[in-house]
Every structure is written in C-alpha cells, then in structure tokens.
N, C-alpha and C positions, 0 to 999 in steps of 0.2 A: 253683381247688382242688376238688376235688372232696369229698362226704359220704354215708360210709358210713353204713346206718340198718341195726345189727341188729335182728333181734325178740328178746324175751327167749329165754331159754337155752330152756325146754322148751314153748317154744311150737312147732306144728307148722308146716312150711314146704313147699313143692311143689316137687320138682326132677323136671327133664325128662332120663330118665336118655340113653344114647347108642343102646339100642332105642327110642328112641321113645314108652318107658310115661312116664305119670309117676306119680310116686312119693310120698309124705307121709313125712316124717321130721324130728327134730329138728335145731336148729343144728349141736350136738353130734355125731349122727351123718356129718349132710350134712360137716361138716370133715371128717370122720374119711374117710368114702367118695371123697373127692375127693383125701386124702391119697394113699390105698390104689392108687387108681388111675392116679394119676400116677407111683409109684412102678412099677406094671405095664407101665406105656408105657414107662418107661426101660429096666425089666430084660427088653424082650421083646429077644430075639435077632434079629427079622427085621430091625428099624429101624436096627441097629447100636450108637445109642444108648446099651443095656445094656452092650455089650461095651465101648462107649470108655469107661462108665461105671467098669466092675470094671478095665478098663485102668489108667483114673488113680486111682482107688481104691486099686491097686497100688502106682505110682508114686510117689504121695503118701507113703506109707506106708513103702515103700523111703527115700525121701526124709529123713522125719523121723525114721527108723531109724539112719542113716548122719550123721544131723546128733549125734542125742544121742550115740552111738560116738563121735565129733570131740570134741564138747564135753566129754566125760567125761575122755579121755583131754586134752586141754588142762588141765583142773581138776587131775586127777592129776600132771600135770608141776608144774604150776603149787605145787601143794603139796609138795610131794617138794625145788623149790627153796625156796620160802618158809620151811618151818617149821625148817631148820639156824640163818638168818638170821635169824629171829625171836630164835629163844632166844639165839646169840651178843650178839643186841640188848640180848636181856632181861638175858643177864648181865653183859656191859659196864654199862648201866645198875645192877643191882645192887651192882656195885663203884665205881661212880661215885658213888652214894649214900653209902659205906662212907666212900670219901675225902674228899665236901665235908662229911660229921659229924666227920669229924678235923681235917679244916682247920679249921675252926668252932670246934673247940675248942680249939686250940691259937692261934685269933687272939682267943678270948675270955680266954687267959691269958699272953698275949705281953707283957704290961707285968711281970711276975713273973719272966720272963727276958730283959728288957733288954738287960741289959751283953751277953750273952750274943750275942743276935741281933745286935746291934751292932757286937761286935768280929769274930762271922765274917762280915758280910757285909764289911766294910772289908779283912778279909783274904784271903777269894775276890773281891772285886772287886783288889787289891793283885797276888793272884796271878794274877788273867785278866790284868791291864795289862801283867806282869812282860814278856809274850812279847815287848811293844813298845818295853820298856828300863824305867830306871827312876824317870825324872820323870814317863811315861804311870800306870805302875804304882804313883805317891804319889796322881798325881792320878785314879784308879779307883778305887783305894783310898778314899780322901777323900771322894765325891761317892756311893760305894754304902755309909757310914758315916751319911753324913751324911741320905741318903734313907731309912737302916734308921732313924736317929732319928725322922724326922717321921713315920713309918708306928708306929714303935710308942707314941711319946708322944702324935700325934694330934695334932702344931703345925697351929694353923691358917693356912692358909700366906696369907690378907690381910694377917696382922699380922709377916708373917716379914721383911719390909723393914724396918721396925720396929724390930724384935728384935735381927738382923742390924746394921744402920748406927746403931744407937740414935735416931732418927727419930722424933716424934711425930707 
C-alpha cells in the first residue's frame, strides 16, 4: 500500500512547473493549479480529447434528458390509472364499514327477534327445497330452522348430543 504524507495546509511546497521554473506555493494552491490545468489538456482542441469530451458531455446529458421525459411520462400514466382505482377502493371500503356496523348491530340484537329469524330462515330454506318437491323442502326447511336456532340462542354444540338424545 502505499502513504501519502501531506504538509500542513499553508505550509509552502516546490513544484516543478512544465517550463521548467520551479515555483513555491501552498498545498491549497498546488491542488488548485494542477486542477486548472488538467482541465486545459482536456479542453484543448488540438488533442481531440476536449472535443470527445463536450461530445459525451452532450450525450450524457441528451441521455439523462430523454430518460426523465420516459420516466415522467410513465409516472403520469401510472397515476391517471391508479388514482380512479384508488378511490372506487376507498369507497367500497367505506361502505363496507357501513355494513359490518350494521351487521354487528343487528347480531348484537338478534336474540330480541328470535321467533322472527327463525321462522323466515325455516321458510326461505322451505321455499329453496320446494324446487326439489316437497319432502326436500320439509327437510331444508327443518335443518335452516334448526341452524337459525343455534346461531341465535348460541347452543353450544358439545352438549348438543346431549340435548338432542337426552344423553348424559
């Protein structure tokens, strides 16, 4: 590896310029001078260097010109389809909120209309079976009664064999 040893910042240093003087100047400067002129060898026209230099300079510059155009215009699209989609999101969500606080509420008061829920689920299950005649339609009937029941009294269905067959 190699180790670099500056001198401090404003201490003086001797550079052998490219006449052939030499010269005393600070750190500070000598960066600066060796900047400047590096920068002169590139931009001189004879070496070509300069020219291929403002060439890709161009280039570059075309380049990243023509990328953000793309990328703007992707963004653009991009938002133009998103944000219709968004908000249909946001308001199906907002109605969907509307309905599980209803539902909620009407299954925190569904023991108050019992009978109620009871005899129409037994009678739309009754009338879905009907289509199949009508021992299907006693027995749909029956069995969406029977399910309205344990849904709204909350039977706990361990002890439903029990209940059922009189079983201890």
């Amino acid at each position: 590896f190699f180790l670099f040893v500056l001198p401090p910042k404003n201490h003086n240093i001797k550079i052998m310029g490219s006449d052939g003087v030499e010269s005393s100047t600070s750190v500070k400067g000598a960066m600066k001078d060796a900047k400047n002129s590096f920068n002169r060898v590139l931009e001189t026209p004879q070496n070509g260097v300069g020219v291929l230099r403002k060439t890709l300079k161009s280039v570059m510059k075309s380049a990243v010109d023509s990328t953000n155009k793309t990328l703007a215009s992707i963004e653009e699209s991009t938002q133009t389809i998103r944000k219709p989609i968004v908000e249909r999101a946001n308001t199906i969500g907002e109605e969907g909120k509307k309905l599980v606080h209803q539902a909620s509420n009407i299954y925190a008061v569904r023991q108050q209309y019992g009978l109620e829920n009871i005899a129409g689920s037994t009678v739309l299950g009754a009338l879905v079976g009907l289509r199949r005649g009508r021992i299907p339609a006693l027995t749909i009937g029956s069995i969406s009664g029977f399910l309205a029941y344990i849904f709204v009294y909350q039977v706990d269905a361990r002890h439903l064999p029990s209940k059922i067959l009189g079983r201890k």
